[in-house]
C-alpha positions in Angstrom: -22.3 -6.0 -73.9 -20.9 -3.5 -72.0 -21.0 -3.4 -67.8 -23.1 -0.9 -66.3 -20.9 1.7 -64.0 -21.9 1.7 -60.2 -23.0 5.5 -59.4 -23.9 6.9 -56.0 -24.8 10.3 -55.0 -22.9 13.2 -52.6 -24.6 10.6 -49.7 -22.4 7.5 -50.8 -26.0 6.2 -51.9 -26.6 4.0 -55.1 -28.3 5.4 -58.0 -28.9 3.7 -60.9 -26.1 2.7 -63.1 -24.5 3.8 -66.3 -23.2 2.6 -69.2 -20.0 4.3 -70.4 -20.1 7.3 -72.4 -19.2 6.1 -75.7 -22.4 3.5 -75.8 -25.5 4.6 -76.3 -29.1 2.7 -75.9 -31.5 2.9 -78.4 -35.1 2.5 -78.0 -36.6 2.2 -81.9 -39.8 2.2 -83.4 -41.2 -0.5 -85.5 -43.9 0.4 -88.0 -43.1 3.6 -89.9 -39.2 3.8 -88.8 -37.8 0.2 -90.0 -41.1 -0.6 -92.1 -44.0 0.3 -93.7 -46.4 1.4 -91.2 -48.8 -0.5 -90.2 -51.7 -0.6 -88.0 -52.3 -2.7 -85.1 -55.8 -4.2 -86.2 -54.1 -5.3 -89.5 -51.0 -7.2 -88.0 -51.2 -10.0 -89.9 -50.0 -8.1 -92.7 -46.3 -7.1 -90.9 -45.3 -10.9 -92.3 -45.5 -9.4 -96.0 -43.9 -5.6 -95.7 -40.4 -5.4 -96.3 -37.7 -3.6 -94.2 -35.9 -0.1 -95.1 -32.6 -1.1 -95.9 -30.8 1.6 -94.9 -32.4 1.4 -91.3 -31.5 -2.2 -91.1 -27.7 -1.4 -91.6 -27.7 1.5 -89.8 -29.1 -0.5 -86.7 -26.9 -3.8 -87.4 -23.9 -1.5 -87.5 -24.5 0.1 -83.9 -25.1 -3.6 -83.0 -21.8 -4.7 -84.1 -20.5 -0.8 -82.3 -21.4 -2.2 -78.8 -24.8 -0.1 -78.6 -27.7 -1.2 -77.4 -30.6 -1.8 -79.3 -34.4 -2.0 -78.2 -37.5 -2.0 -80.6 -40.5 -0.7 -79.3 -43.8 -1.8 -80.8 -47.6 -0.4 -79.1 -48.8 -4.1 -80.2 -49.7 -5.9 -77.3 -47.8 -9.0 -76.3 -50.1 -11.4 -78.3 -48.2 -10.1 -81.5 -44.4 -11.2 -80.2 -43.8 -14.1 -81.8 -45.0 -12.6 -85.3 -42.7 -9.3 -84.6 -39.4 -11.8 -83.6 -40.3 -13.9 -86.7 -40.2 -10.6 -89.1 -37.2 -9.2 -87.2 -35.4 -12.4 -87.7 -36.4 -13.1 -91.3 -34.8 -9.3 -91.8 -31.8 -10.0 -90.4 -31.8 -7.3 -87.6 -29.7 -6.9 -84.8 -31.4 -6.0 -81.4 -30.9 -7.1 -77.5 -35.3 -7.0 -76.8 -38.6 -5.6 -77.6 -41.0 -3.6 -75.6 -43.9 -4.1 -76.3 -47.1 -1.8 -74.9 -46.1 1.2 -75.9 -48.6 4.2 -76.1 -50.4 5.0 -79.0 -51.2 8.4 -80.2 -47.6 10.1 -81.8 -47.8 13.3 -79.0 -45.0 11.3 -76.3 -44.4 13.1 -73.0 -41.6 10.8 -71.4 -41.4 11.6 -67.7 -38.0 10.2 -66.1 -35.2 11.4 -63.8 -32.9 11.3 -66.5 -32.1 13.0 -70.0 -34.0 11.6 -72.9 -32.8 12.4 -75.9 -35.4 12.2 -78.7 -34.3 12.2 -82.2 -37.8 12.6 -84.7 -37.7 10.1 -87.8 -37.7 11.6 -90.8 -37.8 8.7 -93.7 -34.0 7.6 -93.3 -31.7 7.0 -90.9 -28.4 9.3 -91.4 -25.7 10.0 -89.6 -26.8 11.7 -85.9 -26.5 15.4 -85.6 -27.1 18.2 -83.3 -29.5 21.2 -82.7 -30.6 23.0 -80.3 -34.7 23.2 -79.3 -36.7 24.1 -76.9 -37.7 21.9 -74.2 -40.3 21.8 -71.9 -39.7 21.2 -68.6 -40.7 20.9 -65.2 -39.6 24.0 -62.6 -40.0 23.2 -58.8 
């Protein structure tokens, strides 16, 4: 994996570090992005959905590009071991899992940095860009 580049500010202070432009982190979705989706209540039934094959070579491939690959899942930390075992049995590619993540579909992520947010749409392609409107905070 690639280092992360030191960064400080006009002060000579650290910030946080940055990868190099050319890699980019991904942060993915489990249920209803790579698989079927399913609910939280009925996790014993991830074990029996298959993956979308295009997702899984699309995410295998930025593997083997150097970028860096996180799942996220809003099951709670009692359902790791059956999440690695489907993952695994899949074949995919990834560097962790975060698990916790808010349920609801209508994400505000607050951060000091840019987020960029690409909406799921049934199949992974080939990124592109377009201009929307963002809200923001003014001070």
């Amino acid at each position: 994996m690639n280092e992360l580049n030191e960064v400080t500010d006009s002060h000579k202070i650290l910030e946080s570090p940055i990868l190099s432009p050319e890699i980019k982190n991904y942060s993915i979705d489990i249920d209803g992005t790579i698989c079927g989706n399913i609910l939280n209540e009925e996790s014993w039934r991830i074990k029996n959905t298959n993956a979308y094959s295009n997702e899984l070579k699309t995410i295998n491939k930025w593997f083997d590009s150097e970028h860096i690959r996180y799942f996220l899942s809003n099951r709670t930390e009692e359902h790791r071991e059956i999440i690695k075992s489907w993952l695994k049995n899949h074949k995919f590619k990834y560097h962790g899992i975060i698990f916790g993540k808010t349920r609801g579909r209508n994400y505000h992520w607050i951060v000091d940095y840019i987020v960029r947010a690409t909406k799921f749409n049934g199949k992974f392609t080939d990124l592109i860009r377009k201009n929307r409107q963002l809200q923001i905070f003014i001070h």
